[in-house]
Biopython code that builds the backbone (N, CA, C, O; Angstrom):
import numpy as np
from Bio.PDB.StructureBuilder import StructureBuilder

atoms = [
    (1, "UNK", "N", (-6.543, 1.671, -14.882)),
    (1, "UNK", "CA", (-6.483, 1.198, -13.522)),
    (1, "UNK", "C", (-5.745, 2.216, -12.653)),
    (1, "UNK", "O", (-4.548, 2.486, -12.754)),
    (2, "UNK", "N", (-6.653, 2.771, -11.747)),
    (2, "UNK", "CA", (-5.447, 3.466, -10.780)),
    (2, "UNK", "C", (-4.803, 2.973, -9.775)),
    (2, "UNK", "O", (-5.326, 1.963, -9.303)),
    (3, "UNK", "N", (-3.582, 3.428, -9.139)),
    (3, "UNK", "CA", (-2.440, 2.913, -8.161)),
    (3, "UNK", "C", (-3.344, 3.305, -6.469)),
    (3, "UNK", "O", (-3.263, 4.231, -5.661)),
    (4, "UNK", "N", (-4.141, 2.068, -6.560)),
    (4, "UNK", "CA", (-5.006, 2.368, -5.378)),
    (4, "UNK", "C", (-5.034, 0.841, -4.755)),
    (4, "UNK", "O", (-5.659, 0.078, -5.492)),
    (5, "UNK", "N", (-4.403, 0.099, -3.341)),
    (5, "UNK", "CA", (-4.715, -0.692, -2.893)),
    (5, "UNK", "C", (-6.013, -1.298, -2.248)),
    (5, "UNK", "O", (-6.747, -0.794, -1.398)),
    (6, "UNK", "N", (-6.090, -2.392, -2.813)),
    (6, "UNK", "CA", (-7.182, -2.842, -2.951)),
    (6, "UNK", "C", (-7.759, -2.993, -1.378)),
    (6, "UNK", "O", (-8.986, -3.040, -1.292)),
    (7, "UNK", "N", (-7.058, -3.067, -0.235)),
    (7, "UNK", "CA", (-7.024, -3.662, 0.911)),
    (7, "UNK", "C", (-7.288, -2.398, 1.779)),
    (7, "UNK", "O", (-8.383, -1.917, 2.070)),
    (8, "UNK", "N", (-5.810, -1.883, 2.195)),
    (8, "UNK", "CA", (-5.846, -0.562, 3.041)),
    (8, "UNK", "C", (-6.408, 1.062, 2.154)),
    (8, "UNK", "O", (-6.428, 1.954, 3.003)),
    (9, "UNK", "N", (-6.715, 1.451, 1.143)),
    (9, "UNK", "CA", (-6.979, 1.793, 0.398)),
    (9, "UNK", "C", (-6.378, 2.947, 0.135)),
    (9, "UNK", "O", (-6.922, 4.026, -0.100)),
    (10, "UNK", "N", (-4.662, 2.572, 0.200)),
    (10, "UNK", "CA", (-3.153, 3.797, 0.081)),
    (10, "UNK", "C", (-3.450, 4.243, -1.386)),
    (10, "UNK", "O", (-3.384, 3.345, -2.225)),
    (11, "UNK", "N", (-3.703, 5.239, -1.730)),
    (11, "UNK", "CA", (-3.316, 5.908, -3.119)),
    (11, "UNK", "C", (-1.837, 7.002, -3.623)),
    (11, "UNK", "O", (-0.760, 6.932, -3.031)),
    (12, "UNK", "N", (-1.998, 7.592, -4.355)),
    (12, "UNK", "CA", (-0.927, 8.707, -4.780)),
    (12, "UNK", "C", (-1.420, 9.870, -3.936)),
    (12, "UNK", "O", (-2.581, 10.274, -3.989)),
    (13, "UNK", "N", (-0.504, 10.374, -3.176)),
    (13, "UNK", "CA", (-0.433, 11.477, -2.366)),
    (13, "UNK", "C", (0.389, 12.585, -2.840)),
    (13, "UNK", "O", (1.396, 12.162, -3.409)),
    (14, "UNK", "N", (0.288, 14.186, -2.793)),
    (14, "UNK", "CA", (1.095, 15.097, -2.919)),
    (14, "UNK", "C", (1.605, 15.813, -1.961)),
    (14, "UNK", "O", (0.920, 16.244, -1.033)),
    (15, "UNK", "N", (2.908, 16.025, -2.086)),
    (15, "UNK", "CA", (3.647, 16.905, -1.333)),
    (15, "UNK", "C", (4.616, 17.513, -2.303)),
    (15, "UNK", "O", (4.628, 17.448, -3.532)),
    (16, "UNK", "N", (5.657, 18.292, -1.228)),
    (16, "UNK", "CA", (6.274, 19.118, -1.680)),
    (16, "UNK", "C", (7.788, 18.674, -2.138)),
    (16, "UNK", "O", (7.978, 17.460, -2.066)),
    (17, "UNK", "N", (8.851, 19.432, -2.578)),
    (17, "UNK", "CA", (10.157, 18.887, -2.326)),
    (17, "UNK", "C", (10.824, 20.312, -2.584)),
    (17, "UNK", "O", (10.844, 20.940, -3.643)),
    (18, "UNK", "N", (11.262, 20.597, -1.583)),
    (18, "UNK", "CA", (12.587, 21.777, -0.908)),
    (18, "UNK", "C", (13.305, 21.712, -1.278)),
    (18, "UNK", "O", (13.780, 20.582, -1.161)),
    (19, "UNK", "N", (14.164, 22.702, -2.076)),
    (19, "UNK", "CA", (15.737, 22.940, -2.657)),
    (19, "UNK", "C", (16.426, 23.947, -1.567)),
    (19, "UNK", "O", (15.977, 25.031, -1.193)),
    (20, "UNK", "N", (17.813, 23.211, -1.095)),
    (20, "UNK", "CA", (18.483, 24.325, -0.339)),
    (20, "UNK", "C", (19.451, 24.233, -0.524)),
    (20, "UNK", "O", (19.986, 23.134, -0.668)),
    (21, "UNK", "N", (20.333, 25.821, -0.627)),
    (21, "UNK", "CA", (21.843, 26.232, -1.044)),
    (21, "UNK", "C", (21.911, 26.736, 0.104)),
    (21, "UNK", "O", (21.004, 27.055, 0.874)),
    (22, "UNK", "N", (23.360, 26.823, 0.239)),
    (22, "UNK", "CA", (24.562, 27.473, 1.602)),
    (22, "UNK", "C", (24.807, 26.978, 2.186)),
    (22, "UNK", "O", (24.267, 25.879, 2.312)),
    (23, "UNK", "N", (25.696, 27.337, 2.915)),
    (23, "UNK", "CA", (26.771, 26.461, 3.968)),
    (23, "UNK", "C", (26.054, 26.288, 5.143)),
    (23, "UNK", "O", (25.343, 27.258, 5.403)),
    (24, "UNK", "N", (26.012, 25.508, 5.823)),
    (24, "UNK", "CA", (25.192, 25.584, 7.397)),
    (24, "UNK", "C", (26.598, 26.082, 8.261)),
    (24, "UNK", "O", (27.801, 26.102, 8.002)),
    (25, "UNK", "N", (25.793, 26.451, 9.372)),
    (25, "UNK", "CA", (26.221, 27.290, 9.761)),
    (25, "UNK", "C", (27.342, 26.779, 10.919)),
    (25, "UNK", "O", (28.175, 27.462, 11.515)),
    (26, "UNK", "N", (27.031, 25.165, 11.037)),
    (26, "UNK", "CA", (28.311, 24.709, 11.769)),
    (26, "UNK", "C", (29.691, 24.383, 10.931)),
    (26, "UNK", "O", (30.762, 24.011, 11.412)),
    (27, "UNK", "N", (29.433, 24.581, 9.798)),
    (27, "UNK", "CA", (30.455, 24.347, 8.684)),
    (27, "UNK", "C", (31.080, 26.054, 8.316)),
    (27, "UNK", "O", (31.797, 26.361, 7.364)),
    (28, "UNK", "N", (30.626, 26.829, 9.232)),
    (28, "UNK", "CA", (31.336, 28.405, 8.838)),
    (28, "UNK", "C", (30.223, 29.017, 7.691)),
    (28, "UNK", "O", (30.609, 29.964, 7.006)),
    (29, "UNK", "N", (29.444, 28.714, 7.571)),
    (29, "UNK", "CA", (28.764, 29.463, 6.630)),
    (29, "UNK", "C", (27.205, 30.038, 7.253)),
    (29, "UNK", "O", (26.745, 29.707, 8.346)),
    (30, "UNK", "N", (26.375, 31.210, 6.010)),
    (30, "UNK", "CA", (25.318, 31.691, 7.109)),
    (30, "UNK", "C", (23.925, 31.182, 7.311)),
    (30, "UNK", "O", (22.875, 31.756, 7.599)),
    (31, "UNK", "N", (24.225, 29.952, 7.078)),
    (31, "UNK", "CA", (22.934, 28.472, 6.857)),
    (31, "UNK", "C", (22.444, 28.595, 5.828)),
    (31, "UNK", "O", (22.575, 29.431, 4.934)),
    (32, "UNK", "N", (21.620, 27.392, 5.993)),
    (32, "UNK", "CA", (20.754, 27.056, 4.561)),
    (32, "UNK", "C", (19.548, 27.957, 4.298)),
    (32, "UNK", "O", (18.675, 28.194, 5.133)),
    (33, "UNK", "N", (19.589, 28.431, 3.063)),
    (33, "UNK", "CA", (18.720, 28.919, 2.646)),
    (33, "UNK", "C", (17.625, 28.197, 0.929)),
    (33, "UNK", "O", (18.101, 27.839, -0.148)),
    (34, "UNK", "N", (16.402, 28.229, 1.286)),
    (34, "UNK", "CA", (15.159, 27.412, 0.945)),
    (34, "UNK", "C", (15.038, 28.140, -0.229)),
    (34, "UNK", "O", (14.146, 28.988, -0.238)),
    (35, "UNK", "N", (15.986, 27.963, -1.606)),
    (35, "UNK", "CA", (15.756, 28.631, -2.955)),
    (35, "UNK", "C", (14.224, 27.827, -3.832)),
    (35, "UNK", "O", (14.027, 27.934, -5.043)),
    (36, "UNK", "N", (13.694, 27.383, -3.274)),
    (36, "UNK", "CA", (13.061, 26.274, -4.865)),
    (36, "UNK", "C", (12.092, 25.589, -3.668)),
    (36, "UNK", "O", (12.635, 24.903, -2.803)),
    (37, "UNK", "N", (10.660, 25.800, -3.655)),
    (37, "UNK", "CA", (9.883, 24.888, -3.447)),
    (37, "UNK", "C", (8.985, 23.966, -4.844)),
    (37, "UNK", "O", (8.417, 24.743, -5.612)),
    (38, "UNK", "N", (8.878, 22.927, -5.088)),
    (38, "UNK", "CA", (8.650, 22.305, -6.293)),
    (38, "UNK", "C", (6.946, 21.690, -6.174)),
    (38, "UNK", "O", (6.623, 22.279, -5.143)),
    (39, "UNK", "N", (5.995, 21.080, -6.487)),
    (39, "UNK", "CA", (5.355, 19.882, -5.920)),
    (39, "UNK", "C", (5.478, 18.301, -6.766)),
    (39, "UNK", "O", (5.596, 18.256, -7.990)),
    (40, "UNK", "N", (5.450, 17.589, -6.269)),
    (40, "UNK", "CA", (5.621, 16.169, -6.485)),
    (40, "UNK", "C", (4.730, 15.176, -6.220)),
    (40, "UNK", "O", (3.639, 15.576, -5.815)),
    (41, "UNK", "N", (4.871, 13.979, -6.331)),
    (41, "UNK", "CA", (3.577, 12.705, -5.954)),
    (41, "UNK", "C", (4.304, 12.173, -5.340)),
    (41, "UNK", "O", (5.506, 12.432, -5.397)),
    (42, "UNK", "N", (3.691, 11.075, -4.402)),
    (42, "UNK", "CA", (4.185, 9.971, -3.494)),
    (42, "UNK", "C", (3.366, 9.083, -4.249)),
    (42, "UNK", "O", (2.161, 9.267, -4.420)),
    (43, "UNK", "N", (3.797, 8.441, -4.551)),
    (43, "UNK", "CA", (3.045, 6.711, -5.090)),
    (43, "UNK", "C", (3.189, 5.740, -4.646)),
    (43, "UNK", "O", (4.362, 5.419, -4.457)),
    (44, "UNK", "N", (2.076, 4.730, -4.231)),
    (44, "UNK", "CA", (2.534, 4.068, -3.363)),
    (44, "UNK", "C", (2.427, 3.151, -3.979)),
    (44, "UNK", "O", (1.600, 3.049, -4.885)),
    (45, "UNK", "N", (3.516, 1.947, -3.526)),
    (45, "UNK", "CA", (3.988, 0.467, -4.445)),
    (45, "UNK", "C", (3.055, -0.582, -4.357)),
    (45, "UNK", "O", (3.180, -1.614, -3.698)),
    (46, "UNK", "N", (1.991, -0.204, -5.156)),
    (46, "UNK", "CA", (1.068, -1.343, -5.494)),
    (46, "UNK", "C", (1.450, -2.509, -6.624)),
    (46, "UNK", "O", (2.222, -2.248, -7.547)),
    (47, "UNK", "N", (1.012, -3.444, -6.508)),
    (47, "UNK", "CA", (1.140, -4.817, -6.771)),
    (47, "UNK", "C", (0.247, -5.687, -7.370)),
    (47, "UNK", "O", (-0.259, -6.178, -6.361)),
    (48, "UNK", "N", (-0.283, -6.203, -8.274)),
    (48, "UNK", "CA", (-1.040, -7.368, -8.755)),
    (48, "UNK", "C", (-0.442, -8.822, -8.281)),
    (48, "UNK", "O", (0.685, -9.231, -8.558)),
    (49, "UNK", "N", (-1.266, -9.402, -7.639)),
    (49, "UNK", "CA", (-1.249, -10.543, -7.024)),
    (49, "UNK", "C", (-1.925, -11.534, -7.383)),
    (49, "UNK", "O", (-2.854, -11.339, -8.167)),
    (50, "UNK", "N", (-1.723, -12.484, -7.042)),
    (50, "UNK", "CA", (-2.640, -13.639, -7.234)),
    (50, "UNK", "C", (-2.723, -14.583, -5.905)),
    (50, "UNK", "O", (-1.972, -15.436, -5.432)),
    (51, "UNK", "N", (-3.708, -14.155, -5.605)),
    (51, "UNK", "CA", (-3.361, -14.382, -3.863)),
    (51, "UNK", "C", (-4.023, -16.600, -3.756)),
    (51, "UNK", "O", (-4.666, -17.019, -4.719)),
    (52, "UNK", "N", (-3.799, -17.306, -2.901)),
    (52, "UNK", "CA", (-4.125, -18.411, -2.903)),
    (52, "UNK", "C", (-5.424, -18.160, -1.192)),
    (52, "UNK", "O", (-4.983, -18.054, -0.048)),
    (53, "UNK", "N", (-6.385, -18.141, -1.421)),
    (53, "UNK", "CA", (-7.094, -18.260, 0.125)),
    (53, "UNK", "C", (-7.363, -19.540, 0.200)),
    (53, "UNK", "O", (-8.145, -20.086, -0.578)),
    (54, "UNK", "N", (-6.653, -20.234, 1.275)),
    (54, "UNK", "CA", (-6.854, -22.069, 1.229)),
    (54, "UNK", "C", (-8.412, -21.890, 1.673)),
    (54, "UNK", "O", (-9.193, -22.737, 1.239)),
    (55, "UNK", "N", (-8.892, -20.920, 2.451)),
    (55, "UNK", "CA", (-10.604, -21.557, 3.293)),
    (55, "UNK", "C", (-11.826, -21.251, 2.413)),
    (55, "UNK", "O", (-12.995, -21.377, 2.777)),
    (56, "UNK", "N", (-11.283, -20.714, 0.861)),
    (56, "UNK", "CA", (-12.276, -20.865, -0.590)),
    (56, "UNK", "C", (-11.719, -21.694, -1.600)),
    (56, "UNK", "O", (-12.192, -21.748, -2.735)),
    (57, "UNK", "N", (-10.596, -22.431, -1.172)),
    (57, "UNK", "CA", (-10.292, -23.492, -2.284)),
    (57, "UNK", "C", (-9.953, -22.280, -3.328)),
    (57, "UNK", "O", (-10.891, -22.328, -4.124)),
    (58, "UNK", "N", (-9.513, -21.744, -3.528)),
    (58, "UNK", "CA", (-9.288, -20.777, -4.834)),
    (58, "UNK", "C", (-8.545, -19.161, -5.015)),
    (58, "UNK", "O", (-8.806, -18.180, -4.318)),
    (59, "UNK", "N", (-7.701, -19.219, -5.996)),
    (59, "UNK", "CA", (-7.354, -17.755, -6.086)),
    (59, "UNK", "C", (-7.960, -16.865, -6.306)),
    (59, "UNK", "O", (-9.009, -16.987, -6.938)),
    (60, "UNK", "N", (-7.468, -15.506, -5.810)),
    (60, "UNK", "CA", (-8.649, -14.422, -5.596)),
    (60, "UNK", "C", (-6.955, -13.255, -6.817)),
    (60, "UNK", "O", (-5.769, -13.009, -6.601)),
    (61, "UNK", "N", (-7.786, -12.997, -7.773)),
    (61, "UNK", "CA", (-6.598, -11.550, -8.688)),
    (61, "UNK", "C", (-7.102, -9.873, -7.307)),
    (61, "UNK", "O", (-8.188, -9.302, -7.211)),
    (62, "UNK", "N", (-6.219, -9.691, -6.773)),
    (62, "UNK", "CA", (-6.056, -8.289, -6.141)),
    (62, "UNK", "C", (-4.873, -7.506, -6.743)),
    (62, "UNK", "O", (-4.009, -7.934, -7.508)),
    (63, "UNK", "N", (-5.055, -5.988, -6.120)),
    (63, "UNK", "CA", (-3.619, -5.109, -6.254)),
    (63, "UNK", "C", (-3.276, -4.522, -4.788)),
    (63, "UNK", "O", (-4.068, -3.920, -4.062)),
    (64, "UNK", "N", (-2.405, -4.719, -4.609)),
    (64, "UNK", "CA", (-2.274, -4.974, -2.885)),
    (64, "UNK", "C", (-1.163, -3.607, -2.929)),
    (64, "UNK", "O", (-0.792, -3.192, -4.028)),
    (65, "UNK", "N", (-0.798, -3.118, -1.967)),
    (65, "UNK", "CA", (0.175, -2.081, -1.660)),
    (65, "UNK", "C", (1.286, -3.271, -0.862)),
    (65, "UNK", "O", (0.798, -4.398, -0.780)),
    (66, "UNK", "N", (2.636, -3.114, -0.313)),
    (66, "UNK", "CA", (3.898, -3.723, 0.419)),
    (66, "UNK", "C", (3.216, -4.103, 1.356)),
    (66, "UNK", "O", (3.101, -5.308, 1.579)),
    (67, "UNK", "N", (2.559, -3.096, 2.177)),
    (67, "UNK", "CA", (1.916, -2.646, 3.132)),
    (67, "UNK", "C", (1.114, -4.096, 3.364)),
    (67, "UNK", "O", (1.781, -4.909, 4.003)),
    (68, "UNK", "N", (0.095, -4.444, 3.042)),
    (68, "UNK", "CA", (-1.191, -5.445, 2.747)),
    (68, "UNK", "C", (-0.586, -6.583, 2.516)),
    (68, "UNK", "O", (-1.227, -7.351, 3.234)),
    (69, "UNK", "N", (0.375, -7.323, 1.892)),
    (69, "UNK", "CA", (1.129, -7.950, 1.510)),
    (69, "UNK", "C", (1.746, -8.588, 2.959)),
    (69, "UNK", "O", (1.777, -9.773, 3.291)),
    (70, "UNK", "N", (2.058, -7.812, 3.446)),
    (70, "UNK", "CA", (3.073, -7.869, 4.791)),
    (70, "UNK", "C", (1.718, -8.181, 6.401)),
    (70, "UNK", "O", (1.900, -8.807, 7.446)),
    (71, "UNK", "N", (0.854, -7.650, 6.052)),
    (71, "UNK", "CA", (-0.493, -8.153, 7.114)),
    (71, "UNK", "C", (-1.232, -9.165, 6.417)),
    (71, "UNK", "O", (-2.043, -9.722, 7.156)),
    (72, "UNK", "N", (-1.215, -9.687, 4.953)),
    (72, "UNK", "CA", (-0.979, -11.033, 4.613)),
    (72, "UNK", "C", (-0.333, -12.044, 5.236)),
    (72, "UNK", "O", (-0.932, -13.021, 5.686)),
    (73, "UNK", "N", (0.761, -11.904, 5.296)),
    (73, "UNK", "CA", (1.458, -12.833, 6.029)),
    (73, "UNK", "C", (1.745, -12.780, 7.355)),
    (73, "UNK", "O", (2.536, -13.619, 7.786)),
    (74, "UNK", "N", (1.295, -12.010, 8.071)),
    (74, "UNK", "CA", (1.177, -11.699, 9.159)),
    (74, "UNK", "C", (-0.185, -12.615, 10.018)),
    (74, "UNK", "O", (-0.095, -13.455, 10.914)),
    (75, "UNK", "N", (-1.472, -12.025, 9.291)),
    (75, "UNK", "CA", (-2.440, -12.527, 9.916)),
    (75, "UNK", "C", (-3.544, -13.691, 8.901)),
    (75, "UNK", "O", (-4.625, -14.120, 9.305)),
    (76, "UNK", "N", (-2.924, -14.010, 7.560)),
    (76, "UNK", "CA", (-3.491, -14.495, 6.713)),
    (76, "UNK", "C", (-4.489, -14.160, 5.948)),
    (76, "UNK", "O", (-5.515, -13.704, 6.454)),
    (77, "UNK", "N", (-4.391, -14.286, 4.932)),
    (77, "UNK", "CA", (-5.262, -14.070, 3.673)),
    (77, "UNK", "C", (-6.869, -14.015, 4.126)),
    (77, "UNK", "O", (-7.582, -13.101, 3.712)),
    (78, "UNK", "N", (-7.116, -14.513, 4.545)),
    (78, "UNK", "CA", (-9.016, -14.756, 4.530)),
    (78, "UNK", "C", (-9.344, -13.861, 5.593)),
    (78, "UNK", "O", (-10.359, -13.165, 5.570)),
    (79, "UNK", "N", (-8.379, -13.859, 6.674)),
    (79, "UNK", "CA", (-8.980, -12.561, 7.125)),
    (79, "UNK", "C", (-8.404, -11.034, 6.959)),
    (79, "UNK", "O", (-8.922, -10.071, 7.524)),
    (80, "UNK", "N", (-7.589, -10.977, 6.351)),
    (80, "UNK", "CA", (-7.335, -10.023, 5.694)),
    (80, "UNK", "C", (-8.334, -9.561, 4.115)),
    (80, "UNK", "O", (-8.470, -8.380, 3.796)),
    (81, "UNK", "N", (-8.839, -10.520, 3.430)),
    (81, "UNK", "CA", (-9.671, -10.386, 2.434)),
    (81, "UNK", "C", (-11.015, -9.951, 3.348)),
    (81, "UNK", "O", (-11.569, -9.000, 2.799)),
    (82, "UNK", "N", (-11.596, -10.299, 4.387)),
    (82, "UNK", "CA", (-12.701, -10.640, 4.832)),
    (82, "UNK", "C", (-12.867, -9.200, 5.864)),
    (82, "UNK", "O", (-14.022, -8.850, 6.108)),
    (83, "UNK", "N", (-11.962, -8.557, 6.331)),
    (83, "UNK", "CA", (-11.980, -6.870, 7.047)),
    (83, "UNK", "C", (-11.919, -5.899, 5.839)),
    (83, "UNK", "O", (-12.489, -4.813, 5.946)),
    (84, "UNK", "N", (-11.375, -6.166, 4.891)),
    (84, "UNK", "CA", (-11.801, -5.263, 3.729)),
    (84, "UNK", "C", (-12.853, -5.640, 3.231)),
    (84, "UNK", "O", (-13.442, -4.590, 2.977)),
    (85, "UNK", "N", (-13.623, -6.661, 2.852)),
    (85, "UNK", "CA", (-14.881, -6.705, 2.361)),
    (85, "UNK", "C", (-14.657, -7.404, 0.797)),
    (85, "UNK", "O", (-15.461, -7.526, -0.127)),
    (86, "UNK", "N", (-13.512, -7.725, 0.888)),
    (86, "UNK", "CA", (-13.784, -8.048, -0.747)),
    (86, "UNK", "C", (-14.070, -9.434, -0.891)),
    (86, "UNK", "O", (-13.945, -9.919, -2.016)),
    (87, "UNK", "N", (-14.501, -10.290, 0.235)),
    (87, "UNK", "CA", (-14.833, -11.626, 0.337)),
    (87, "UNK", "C", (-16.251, -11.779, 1.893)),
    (87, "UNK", "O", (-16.090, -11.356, 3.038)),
    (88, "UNK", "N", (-17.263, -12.368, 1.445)),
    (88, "UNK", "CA", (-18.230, -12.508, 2.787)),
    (88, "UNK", "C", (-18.180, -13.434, 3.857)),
    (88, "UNK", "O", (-17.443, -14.384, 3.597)),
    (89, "UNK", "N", (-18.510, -13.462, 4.546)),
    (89, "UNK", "CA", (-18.752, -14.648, 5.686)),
    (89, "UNK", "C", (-19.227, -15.655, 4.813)),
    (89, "UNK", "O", (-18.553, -16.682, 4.897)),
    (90, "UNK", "N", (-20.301, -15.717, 3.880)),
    (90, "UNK", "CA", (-20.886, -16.667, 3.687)),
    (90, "UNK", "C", (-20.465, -17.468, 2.160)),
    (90, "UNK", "O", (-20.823, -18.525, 1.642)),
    (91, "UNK", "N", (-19.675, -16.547, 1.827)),
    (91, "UNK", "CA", (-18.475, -17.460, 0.716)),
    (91, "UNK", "C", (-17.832, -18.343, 1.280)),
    (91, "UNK", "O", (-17.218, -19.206, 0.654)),
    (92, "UNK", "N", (-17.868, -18.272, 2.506)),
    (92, "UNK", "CA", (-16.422, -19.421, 3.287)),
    (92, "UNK", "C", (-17.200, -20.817, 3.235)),
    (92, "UNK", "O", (-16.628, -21.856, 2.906)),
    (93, "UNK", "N", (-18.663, -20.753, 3.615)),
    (93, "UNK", "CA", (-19.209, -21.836, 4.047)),
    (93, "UNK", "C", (-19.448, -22.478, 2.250)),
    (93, "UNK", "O", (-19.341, -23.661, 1.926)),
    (94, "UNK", "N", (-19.699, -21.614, 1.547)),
    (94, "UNK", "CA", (-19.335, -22.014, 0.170)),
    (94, "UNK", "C", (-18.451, -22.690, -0.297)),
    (94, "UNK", "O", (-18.793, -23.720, -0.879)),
    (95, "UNK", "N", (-17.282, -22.415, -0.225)),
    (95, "UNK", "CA", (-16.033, -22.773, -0.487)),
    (95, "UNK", "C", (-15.843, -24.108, 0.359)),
    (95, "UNK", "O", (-15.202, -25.015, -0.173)),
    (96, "UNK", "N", (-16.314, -24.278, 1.537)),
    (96, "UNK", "CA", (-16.195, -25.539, 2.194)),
    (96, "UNK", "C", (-17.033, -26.834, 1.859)),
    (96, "UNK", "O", (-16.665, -28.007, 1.925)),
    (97, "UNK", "N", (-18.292, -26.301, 1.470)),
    (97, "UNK", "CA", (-18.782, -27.412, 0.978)),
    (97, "UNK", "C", (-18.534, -28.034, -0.351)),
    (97, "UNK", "O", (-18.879, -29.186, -0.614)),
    (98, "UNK", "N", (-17.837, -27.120, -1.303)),
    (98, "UNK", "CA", (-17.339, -27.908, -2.384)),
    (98, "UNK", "C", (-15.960, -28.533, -2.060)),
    (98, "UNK", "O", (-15.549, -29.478, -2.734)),
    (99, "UNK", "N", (-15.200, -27.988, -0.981)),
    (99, "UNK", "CA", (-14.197, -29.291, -1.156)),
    (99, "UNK", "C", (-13.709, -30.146, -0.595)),
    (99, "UNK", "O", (-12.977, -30.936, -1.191)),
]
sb = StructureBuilder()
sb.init_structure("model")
sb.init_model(0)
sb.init_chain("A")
sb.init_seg("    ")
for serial, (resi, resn, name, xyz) in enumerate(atoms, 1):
    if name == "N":
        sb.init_residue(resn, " ", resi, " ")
    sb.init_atom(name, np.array(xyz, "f"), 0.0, 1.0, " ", f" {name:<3s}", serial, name[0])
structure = sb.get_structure()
């Protein structure tokens, strides 16, 4: 499984990370100097959920990023499932007539 949200579709990103020695130069010294460029990952904090959508009667298993989670509760589940695509218009009318 990769660390890929299911919703906004945030993955692992690369960048860099900078090493610097010396005194800066408001501290009396002749500034920083950039010994060590490295590369690294950004990963972003994805999640397995078990989300509840009340307007299908039923839980939906996702992996959500903080991110998605937080416009969950913001603007609610069904339409947040329903701008990503991982649920249709016409599941809803489904879900309503069984309950």
């Amino acid at each position: 499984m990769s660390r890929v949200c299911s919703i906004t579709g945030r993955g692992t990103r690369s960048g860099g990370s900078i090493v610097r020695r010396g005194l800066p130069k408001k501290n009396g010294g002749i500034g920083l100097n950039i010994t060590g460029r490295s590369k690294r990952k950004f990963k972003v904090n994805v999640q397995p959920k078990r989300v509840w959508v009340p307007e299908l009667g039923e839980f939906m298993r996702v992996r959500l990023s903080t991110k998605a989670l937080k416009d969950m509760d913001r603007k609610g589940a069904f339409k947040v499932l329903m701008e990503a695509g991982l649920i249709s218009a016409s599941r809803q009318r489904q879900g309503k007539k069984q309950a």
